[in-house]
VEXTI-404682 format. One record per residue (C-alpha): residue in one letter; z, y, x. Coordinates in steps of 0.2 Angstrom, whole numbers, padded with zeros to 4 digits, always signed. Example, Ala and Ser with C-alpha at 12.3 -4.5 7.8 and 13.67 -1.06 7.14 Angstrom:
// residues 2
A+0039-0022+0062
S+0036-0005+0068
END
This chain:
// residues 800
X-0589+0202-0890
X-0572+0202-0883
X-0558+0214-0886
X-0542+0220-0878
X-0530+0210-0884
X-0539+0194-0888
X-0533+0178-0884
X-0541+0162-0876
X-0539+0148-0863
X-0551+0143-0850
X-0561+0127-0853
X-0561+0121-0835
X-0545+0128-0829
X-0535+0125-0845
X-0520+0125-0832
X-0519+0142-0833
X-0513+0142-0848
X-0517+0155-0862
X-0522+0171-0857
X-0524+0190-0864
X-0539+0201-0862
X-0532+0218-0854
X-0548+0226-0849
X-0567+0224-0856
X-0583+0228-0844
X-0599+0228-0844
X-0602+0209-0841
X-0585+0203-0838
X-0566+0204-0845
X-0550+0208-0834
X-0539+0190-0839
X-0519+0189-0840
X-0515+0171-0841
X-0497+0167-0847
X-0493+0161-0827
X-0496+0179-0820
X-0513+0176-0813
X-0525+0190-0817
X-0544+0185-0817
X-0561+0195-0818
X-0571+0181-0830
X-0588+0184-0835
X-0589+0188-0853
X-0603+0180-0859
X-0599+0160-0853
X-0594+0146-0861
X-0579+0145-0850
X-0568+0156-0862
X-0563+0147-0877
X-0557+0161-0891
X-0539+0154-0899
X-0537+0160-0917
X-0517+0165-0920
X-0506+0150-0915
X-0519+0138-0909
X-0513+0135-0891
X-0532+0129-0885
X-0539+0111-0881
X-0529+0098-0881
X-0532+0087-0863
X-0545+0093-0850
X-0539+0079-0840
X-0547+0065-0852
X-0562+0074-0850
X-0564+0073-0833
X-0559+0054-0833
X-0572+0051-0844
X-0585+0060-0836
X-0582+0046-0821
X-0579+0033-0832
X-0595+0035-0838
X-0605+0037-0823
X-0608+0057-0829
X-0604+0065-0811
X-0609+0080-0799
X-0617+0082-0786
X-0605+0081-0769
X-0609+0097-0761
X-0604+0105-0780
X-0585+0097-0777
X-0587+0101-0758
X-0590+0119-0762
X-0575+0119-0777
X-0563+0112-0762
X-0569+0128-0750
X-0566+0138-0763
X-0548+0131-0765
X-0545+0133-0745
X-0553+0150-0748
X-0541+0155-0760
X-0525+0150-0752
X-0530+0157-0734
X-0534+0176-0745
X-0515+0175-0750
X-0513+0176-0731
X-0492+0175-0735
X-0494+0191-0746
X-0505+0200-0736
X-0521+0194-0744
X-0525+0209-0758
X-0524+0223-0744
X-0534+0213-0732
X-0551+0217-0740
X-0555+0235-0735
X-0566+0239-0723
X-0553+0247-0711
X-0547+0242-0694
X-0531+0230-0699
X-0516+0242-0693
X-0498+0233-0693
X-0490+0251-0699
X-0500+0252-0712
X-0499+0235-0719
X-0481+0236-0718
X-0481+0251-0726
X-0491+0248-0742
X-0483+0231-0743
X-0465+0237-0746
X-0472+0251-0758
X-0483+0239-0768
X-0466+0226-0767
X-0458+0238-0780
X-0460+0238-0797
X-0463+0253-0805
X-0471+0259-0789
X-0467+0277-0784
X-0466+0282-0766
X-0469+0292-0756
X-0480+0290-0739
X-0476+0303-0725
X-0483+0295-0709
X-0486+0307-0699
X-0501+0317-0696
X-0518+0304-0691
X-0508+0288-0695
X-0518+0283-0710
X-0508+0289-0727
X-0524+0290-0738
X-0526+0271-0731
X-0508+0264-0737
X-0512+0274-0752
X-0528+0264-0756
X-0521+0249-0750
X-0509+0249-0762
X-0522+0256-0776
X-0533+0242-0774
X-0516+0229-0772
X-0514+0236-0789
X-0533+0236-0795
X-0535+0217-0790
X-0519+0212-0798
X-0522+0219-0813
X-0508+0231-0812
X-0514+0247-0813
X-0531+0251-0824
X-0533+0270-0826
X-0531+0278-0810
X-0532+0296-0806
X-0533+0304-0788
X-0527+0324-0786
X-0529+0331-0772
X-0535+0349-0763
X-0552+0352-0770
X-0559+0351-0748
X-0554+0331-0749
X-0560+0325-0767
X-0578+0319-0760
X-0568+0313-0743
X-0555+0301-0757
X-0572+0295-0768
X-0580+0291-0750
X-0566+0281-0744
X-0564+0271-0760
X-0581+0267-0759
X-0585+0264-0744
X-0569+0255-0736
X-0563+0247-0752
X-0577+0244-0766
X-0567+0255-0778
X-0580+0266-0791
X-0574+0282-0795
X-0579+0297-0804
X-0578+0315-0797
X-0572+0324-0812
X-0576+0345-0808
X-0584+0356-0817
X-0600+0348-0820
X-0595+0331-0825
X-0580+0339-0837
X-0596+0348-0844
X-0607+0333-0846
X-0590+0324-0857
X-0588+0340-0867
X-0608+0338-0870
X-0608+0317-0873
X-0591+0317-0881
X-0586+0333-0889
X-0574+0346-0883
X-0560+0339-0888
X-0563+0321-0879
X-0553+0318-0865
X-0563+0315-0848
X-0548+0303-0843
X-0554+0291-0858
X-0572+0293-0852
X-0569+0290-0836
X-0554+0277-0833
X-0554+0280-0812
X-0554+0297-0807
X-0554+0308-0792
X-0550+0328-0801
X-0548+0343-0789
X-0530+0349-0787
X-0537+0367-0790
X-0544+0361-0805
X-0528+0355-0813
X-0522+0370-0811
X-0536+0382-0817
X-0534+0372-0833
X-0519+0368-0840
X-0527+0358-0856
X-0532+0345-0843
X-0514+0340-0837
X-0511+0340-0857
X-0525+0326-0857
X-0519+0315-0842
X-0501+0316-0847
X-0509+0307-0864
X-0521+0296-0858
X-0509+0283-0851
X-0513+0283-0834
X-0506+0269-0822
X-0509+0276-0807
X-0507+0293-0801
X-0510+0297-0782
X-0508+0314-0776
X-0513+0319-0760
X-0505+0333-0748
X-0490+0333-0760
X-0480+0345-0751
X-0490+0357-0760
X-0480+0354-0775
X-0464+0366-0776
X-0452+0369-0785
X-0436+0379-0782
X-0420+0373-0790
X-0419+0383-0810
X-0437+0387-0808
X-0451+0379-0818
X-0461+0378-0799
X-0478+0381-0793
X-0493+0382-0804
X-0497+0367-0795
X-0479+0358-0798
X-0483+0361-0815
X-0501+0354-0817
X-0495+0336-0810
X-0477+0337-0815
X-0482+0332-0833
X-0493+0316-0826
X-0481+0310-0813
X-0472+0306-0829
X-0481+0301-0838
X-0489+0287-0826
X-0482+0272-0825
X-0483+0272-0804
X-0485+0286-0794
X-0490+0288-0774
X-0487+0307-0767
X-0493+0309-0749
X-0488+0320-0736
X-0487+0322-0716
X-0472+0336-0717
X-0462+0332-0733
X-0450+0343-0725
X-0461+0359-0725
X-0451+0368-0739
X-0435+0362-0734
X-0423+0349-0737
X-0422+0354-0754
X-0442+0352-0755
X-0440+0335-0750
X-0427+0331-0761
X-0441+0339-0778
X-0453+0324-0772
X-0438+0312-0775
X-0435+0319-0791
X-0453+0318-0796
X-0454+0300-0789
X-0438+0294-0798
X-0430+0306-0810
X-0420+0294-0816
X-0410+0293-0800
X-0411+0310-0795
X-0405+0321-0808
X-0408+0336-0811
X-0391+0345-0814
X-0385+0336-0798
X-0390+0344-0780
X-0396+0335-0764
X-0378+0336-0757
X-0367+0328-0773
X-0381+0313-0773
X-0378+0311-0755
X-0359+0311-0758
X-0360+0296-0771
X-0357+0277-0765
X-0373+0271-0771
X-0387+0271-0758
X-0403+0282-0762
X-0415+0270-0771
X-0428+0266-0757
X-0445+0276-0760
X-0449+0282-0744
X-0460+0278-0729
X-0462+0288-0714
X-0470+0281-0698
X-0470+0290-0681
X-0481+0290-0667
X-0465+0284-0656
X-0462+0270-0669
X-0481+0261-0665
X-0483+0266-0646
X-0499+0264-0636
X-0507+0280-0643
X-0517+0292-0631
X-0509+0308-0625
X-0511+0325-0631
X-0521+0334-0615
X-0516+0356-0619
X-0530+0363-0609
X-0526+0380-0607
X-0542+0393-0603
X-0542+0409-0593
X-0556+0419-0600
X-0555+0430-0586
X-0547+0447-0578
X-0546+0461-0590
X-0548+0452-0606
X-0530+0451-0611
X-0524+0469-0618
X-0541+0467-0630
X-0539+0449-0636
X-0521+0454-0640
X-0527+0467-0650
X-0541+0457-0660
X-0527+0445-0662
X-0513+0457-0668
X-0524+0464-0682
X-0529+0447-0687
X-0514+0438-0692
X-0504+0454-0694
X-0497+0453-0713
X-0505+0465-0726
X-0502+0483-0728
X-0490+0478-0745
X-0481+0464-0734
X-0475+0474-0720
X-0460+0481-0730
X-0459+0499-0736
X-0455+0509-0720
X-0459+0497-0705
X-0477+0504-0695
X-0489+0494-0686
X-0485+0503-0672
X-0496+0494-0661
X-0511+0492-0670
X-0510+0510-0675
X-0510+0514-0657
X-0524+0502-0651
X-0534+0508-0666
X-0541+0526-0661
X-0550+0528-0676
X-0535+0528-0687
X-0543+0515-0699
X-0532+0508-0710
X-0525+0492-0707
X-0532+0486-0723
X-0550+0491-0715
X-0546+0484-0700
X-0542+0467-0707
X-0559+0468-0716
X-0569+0470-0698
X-0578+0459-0690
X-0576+0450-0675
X-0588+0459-0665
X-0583+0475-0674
X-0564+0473-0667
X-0570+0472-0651
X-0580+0486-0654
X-0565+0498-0660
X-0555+0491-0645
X-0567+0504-0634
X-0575+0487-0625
X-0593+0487-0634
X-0601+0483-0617
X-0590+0468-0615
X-0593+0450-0624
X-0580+0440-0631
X-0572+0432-0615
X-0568+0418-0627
X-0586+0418-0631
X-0593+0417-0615
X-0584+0403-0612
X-0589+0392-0623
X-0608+0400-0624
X-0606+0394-0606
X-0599+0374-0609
X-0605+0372-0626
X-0622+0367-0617
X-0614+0356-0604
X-0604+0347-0618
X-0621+0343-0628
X-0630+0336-0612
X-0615+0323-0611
X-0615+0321-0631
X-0600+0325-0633
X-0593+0332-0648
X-0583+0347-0652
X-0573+0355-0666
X-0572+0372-0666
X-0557+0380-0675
X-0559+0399-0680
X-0546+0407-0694
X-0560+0417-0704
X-0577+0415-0710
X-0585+0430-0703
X-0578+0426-0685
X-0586+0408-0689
X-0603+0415-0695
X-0602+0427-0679
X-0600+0413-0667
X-0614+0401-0672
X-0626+0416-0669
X-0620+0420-0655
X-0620+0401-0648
X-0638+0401-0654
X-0643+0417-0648
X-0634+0415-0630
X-0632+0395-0629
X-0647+0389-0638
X-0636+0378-0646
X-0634+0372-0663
X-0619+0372-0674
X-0612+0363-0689
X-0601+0373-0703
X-0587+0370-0711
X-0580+0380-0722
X-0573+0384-0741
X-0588+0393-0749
X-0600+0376-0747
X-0598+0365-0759
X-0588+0348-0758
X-0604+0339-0758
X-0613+0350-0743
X-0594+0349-0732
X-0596+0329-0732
X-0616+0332-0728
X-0610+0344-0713
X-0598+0331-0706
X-0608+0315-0708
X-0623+0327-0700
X-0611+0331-0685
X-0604+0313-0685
X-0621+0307-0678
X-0626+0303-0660
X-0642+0317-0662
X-0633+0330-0674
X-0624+0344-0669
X-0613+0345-0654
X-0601+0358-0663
X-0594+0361-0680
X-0586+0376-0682
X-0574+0376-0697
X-0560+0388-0704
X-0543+0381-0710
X-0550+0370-0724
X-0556+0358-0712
X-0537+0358-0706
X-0530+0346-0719
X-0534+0328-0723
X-0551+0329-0713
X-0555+0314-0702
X-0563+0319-0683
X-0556+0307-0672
X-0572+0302-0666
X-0572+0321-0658
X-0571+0322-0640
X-0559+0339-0641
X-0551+0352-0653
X-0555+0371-0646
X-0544+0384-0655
X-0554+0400-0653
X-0539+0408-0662
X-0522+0401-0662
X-0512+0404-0676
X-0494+0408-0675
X-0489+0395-0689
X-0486+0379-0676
X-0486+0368-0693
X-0507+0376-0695
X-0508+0371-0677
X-0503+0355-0681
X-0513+0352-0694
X-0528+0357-0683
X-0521+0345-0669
X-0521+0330-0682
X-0538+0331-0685
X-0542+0320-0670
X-0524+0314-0666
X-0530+0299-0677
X-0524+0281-0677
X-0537+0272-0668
X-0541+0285-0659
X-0545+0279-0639
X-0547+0295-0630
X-0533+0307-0626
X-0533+0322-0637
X-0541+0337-0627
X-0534+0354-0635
X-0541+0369-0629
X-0534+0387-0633
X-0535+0403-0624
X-0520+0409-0619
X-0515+0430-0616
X-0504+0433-0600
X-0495+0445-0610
X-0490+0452-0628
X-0490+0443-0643
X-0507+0433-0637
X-0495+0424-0625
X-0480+0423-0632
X-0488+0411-0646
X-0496+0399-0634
X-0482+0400-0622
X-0469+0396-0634
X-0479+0381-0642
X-0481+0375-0626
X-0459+0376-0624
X-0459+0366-0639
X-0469+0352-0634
X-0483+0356-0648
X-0498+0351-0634
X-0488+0337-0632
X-0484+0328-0647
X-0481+0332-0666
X-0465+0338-0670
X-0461+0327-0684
X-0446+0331-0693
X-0443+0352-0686
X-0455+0358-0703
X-0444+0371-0710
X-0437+0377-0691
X-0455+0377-0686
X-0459+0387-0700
X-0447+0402-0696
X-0460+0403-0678
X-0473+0413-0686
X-0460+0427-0695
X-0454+0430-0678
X-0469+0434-0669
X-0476+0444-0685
X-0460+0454-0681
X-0464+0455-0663
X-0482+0463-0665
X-0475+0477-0676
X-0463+0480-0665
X-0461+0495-0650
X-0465+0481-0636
X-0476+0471-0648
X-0472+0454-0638
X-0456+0442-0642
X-0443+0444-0630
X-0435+0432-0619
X-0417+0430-0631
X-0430+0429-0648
X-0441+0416-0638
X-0423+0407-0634
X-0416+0406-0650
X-0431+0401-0660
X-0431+0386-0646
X-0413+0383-0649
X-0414+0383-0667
X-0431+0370-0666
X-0422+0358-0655
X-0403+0358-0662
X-0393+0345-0671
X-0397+0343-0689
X-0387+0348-0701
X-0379+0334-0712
X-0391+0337-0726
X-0408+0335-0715
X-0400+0320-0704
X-0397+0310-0721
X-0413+0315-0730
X-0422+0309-0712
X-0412+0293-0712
X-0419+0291-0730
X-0437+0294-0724
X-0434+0282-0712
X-0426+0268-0721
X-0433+0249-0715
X-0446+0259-0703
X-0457+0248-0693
X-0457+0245-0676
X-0467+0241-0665
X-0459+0224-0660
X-0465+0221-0678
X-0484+0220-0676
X-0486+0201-0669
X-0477+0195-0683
X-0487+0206-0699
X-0504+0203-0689
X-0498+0184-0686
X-0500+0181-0706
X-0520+0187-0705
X-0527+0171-0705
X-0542+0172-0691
X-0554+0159-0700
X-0553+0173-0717
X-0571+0178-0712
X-0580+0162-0707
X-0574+0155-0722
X-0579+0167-0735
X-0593+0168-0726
X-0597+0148-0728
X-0591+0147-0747
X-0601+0163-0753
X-0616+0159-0744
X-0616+0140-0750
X-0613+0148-0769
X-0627+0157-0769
X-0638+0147-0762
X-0636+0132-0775
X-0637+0144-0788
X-0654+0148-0780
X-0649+0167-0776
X-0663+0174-0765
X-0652+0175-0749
X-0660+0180-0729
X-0650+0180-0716
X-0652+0194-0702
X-0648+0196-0685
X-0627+0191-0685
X-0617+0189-0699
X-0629+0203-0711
X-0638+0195-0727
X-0647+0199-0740
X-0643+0193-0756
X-0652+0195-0771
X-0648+0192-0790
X-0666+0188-0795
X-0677+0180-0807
X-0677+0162-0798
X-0658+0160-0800
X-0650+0150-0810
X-0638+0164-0818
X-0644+0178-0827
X-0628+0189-0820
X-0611+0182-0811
X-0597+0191-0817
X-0596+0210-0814
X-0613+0207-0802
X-0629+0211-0816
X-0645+0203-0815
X-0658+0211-0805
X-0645+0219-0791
X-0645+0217-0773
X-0634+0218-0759
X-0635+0220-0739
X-0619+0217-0730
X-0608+0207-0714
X-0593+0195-0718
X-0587+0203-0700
X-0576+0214-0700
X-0579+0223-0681
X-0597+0223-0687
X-0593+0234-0705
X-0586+0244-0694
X-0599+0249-0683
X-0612+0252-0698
X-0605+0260-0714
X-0623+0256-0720
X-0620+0239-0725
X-0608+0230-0737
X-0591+0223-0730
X-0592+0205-0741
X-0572+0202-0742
X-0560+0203-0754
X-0564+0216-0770
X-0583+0215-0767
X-0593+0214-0781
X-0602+0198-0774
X-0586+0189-0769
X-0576+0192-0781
X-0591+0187-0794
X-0596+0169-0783
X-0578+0165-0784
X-0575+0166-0803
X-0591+0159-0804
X-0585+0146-0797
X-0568+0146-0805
X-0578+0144-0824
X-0593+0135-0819
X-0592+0114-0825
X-0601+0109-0809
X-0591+0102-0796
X-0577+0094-0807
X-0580+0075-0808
X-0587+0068-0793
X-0591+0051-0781
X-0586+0051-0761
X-0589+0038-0749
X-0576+0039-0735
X-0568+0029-0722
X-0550+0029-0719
X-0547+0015-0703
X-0551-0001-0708
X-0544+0002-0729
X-0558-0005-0740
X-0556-0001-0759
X-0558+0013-0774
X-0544+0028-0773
X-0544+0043-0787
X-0544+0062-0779
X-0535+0076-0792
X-0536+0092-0786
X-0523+0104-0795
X-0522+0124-0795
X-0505+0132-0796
X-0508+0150-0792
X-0519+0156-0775
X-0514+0138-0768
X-0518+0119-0773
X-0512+0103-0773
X-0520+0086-0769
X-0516+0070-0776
X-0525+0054-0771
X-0519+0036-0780
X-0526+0021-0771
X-0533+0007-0785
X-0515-0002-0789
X-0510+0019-0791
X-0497+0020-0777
X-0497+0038-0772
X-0507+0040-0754
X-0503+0059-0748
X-0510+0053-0732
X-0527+0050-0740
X-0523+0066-0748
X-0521+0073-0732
X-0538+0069-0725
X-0549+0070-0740
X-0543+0090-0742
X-0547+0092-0723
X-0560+0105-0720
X-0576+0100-0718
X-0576+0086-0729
X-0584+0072-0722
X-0592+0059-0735
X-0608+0046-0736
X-0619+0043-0749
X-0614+0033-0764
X-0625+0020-0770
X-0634+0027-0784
X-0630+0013-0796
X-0611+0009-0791
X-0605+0020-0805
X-0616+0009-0819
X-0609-0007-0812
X-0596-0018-0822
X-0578-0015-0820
X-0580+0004-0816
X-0576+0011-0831
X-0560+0001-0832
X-0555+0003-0815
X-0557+0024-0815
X-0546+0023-0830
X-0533+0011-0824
X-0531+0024-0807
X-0532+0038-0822
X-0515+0030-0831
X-0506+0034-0815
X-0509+0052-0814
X-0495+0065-0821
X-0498+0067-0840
X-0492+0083-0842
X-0503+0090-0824
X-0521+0096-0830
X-0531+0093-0814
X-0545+0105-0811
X-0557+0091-0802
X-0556+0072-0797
X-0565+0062-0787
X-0566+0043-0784
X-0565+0038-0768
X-0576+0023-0763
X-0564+0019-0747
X-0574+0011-0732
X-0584+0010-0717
END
């Protein structure tokens, strides 16, 4: 059995010098060879050599090898073709630094690669990815999680983030990028405590994680536990809910990660508005990120005023820095005559404050006057939908808002189109879907923070179907981190006065990759504070793009019409509605512009996107495809091809393994090595880089023996003779060697014997028993590097 910390070498690969065991699974062991390459090698072959202390492992593989041909002991051709594939393989999945991101099952975005590619460059890393909203942060931030995996640094990982996204995060680590994770909420904590004992930590049990935000919070003896458990990765997700004012201990949240941001070795914090506290917000994330450079005694503005730059940490893609995206479409509904003084009402008492916020003398003047009754506000908050419409003397008339949609919402499903419907409470949501039933005959989806993490992704992956709902309707839970680009348009039943809630609802279909324009319907007043909110989002360009960068000014918007609906008019007047657009639009101060410029530091650019998609090499695919398929085969996996690029592959009895490393016997796989084609169907396996079968065929074939002392039969013009082939491994790339029989260097013959496919005759069976054999492999042998350990040769029989 092997242990951390053991040393050994590799019997076939003894270039790689000695290694050190970091990480011990089931069937296999994580490898850090003295070079810098980090291997998954099964655990149970006779490729690892165990070296007691001192010994530096065997002596000269490259004697054996000469031997094995001097001697007539040789594999088969296909076995050294498939090793020379491999070879190829390995190079071309360096892709010029882009190979560890490019096995995901994602669309290949240049923004994104450039992104993780610069955070996964630093060392610690810890950055922060602030794209805006829809331009794929939880995608940079598994990039660089599995970058991290597959290199080997980073073992332990642990996700935080709001408890709505944790089954969203262990879905996308699955499914786009063959990373296992463990949900750790209340149940699975039970079932530690149960196994373990109460005092065992779940982050030991468990070494990659996903843990609910909320969950952190609510128990403070788990942060203890993941501060101590040595994790190296730590990504937390919508970090701008982490706060901290300057003096102050922060946020119960701020102080359930603080403690593990520390502790981990690198650290990811993602946020579309890292800018939503304020500058000084921003400049807390910094701190967390790198303490170090950001003291604490020292404010934003002294950092700011010393000569050394601010350490680069940051990422922050626009929609204006890519280009090409579809527009936003505001589509603005008139419900109808008479409508406006009740939905002005309904609205007013909805997103009024609470009686304890309003200040200590201030009246809801309006609200009091609307409601005859002389309900309390409190009570009034409590009502339903219905009942609101009721109290504002209208119980004849429907929801104009309703009718509306009672009267497209059937249209919409005839032309399977799909709708997300946005509402700001439960009840009004659970009103709704009745009355779409009741007066549409048409089903709805639900979305909301009473179901259970598990139901929420059931309800999306339900309304994602071509026969599922036409409709989900979802309160604000479903405004953050949620995924529904493939929705044909947003309908805000109510609008909320916060723009940056707006914005979050907006960005769940303003989505890279996204090929429609973004439809965004709302229901505008013509007068009080119903239209003042829609008119002046509308001033500010909301419908029209995200204002990227405006978080805190944008912030101060939903204080202003909350003091317009309690006042005598209850609307915003014209100087309020000026200045609020005056103080969104004006020249930063110094402070913002510089933290900004710092966000923004190296940004990509469009121009940029030829160039990063240039290094993906367009054969990656085919390739894999051709050396994983070939493997299995002639290790007599059960493999059936289906319609495409889909197999079957099948670890059975018949093969010739019992397991390949991290692959056990008996499993199974269905999958596509195209990428277009994993897209379309999240059903089958993506076979590329980090999948269990291709990453197990290729250290299989790394370890195995076969395929290391071979015969070829080529011709090279009219040449006639015996050459020697050594194949050497330095890193992902290779080297080729070829000595013609006097053992002068040929690097053409190099040049065409490495040359994809090889092309090679049969040898005649007894050439290699003939006299003079021995002696000549041996003679082109002396002319080889002494101190080179070749991981195949080959003699060439040279000739037509």
């Amino acid at each position: 059995m092997w242990e951390v910390g053991d040393r050994l070498t590799h019997r076939h690969n003894p270039e790689l010098g000695t290694g050190r065991v970091v990480s011990v699974e089931r069937r296999s062991v994580l490898v850090e060879f003295a070079g810098g390459v980090t291997l998954r090698l099964a655990s149970d072959g006779a490729a690892l050599i165990r070296l007691a202390e001192g010994d530096s492992g065997p002596s000269d593989a490259r004697a054996d090898l000469v031997e094995r041909l001097a001697t007539g002991d040789v594999d088969p051709v296909e076995d050294l073709a498939l090793r020379l594939d491999a070879l190829h393989l390995a190079t071309l999945r360096e892709a010029g630094g882009l190979g560890s991101f490019l096995g995901g099952r994602i669309r290949l975005f240049p923004h994104q690669l450039h992104a993780a590619e610069r955070a996964a460059a630093a060392d610690p890393v810890r950055w922060l990815l602030a794209d805006e909203v829809g331009l794929g942060k939880t995608i940079e931030a598994c990039l660089v999680l599995s970058h991290l995996v597959r290199t080997g640094r980073a073992a332990r990982c642990l996700v935080v983030a709001p408890e709505t996204l944790t089954v969203q995060w262990l879905g996308e680590l699955w499914r786009k990028y063959h990373q296992v994770f463990v949900l750790l909420d209340d149940e699975r904590l039970a079932d530690v405590a149960r196994d373990h004992g109460p005092d065992f930590s779940p982050f030991d049990a468990h070494r990659q994680a996903v843990i609910a935000l909320e969950t952190l919070v609510a128990r403070p003896v788990l942060t203890a536990r993941a501060a101590e458990a040595g994790i190296d990765l730590l990504v937390v997700d919508e970090a701008h809910r982490l706060r901290r004012a300057p003096g102050h201990p922060g946020t119960p949240a701020w102080r359930a990660v603080a403690p593990v941001a520390a502790a981990a070795e690198h650290l990811l914090l993602l946020t579309a508005i890292p800018l939503d506290d304020d500058v000084h917000g921003f400049f807390r994330l910094l701190q967390m990120l790198r303490p170090g450079d950001f003291p604490e005694d020292e404010t934003f503005e002294a950092r700011l005023d010393r000569p050394e730059p601010l350490p680069p940490c940051t990422s922050a893609t626009r929609r204006e820095d890519i280009g090409g995206l579809p527009p936003r479409v505001g589509v603005a509904v008139d419900a109808g005559d008479g409508w406006a003084e009740r939905l002005t009402l309904v609205e007013t008492v909805r997103q009024a404050p609470a009686p304890h916020a309003l200040g200590r003398r201030r009246k809801a003047d309006r609200v009091r006057r609307a409601l005859a009754s002389g309900a309390s506000l409190r009570a009034v908050l409590e009502r339903s939908e219905e009942e609101l419409w009721q109290q504002a003397g209208k119980a004849d008339k429907v929801d104009p808002r309703l009718a509306w949609l009672a009267r497209q919402a059937p249209l919409w499903r005839e032309a399977g189109q799909k709708t997300l419907l946005f509402v700001a409470h439960r009840e009004t949501l659970e009103w709704l879907r009745t009355e779409l039933s009741r007066r549409a005959q048409v089903a709805t989806g639900v979305f909301h923070e009473e179901l259970s993490a598990a139901r929420r992704d059931i309800e999306v992956a339900q309304f994602r179907l071509a026969g599922g709902p036409s409709v989900l309707v979802s309160t604000e839970c479903g405004g953050e981190g949620r995924n529904f680009e493939f929705c044909h348009r947003l309908v805000l039943f109510d609008l909320p006065w916060n723009p940056l809630v707006v914005e979050q609802r907006i960005g769940r279909l303003d989505r890279i990759g996204r090929q429609r324009p973004v439809e965004v319907v709302y229901f505008p007043a013509p007068e009080g504070v119903g239209g003042d909110a829609p008119r002046l989002f509308q001033v500010l360009g909301l419908f029209r793009e995200p204002l990227a960068g405006l978080e805190p000014e944008l912030a101060r918007v939903e204080a202003a019409l909350e003091m317009a609906a309690l006042s005598p008019s209850g609307t915003l007047t014209t100087r309020q509605t000026r200045a609020i657009v005056a103080g969104a639009h004006a020249a930063q101060t110094r402070i913002r512009e510089a933290a900004w410029r710092e966000m923004h530091r190296e940004p990509y650019r469009r121009e940029m996107a030829e160039t990063i998609l240039a290094r993906v090499p367009p054969d990656l695919e085919s390739l894999t495809e051709e050396v994983v398929v070939t493997a299995c085969e002639r290790l007599f996996l059960h493999v059936e091809p289906h319609s495409g690029h889909v197999f079957s592959v099948e670890l059975g009895n018949q093969a010739l393994v019992d397991s390949l490393p991290g692959v056990p016997g008996g499993t199974s796989f269905l999958g596509t090595f195209d990428r277009e084609q994993a897209l379309a169907d999240e059903r089958i396996d993506f076979f590329a880089a980090g999948h269990p079968l291709v990453e197990g065929v290729l250290a299989r074939i790394e370890e195995s023996p076969r395929g290391r002392a071979s015969v070829l039969r080529v011709a090279m013009g009219q040449e006639k003779g015996l050459a020697l082939l050594a194949l050497y491994r330095d890193g992902p790339a290779f080297e080729a060697v070829a000595l013609d029989a006097g053992g002068r260097p040929r690097p053409d013959w190099a040049e065409a014997l490495t040359r994809r496919p090889l092309r090679t005759r049969r040898v005649p069976a007894g050439l290699v028993h003939e006299p003079g054999w021995g002696p000549a492999v041996r003679r082109m042998a002396a002319g080889l590097d002494p101190a080179r350990r070749p991981v195949a040769l080959a003699v060439v029989v040279v000739g037509p």
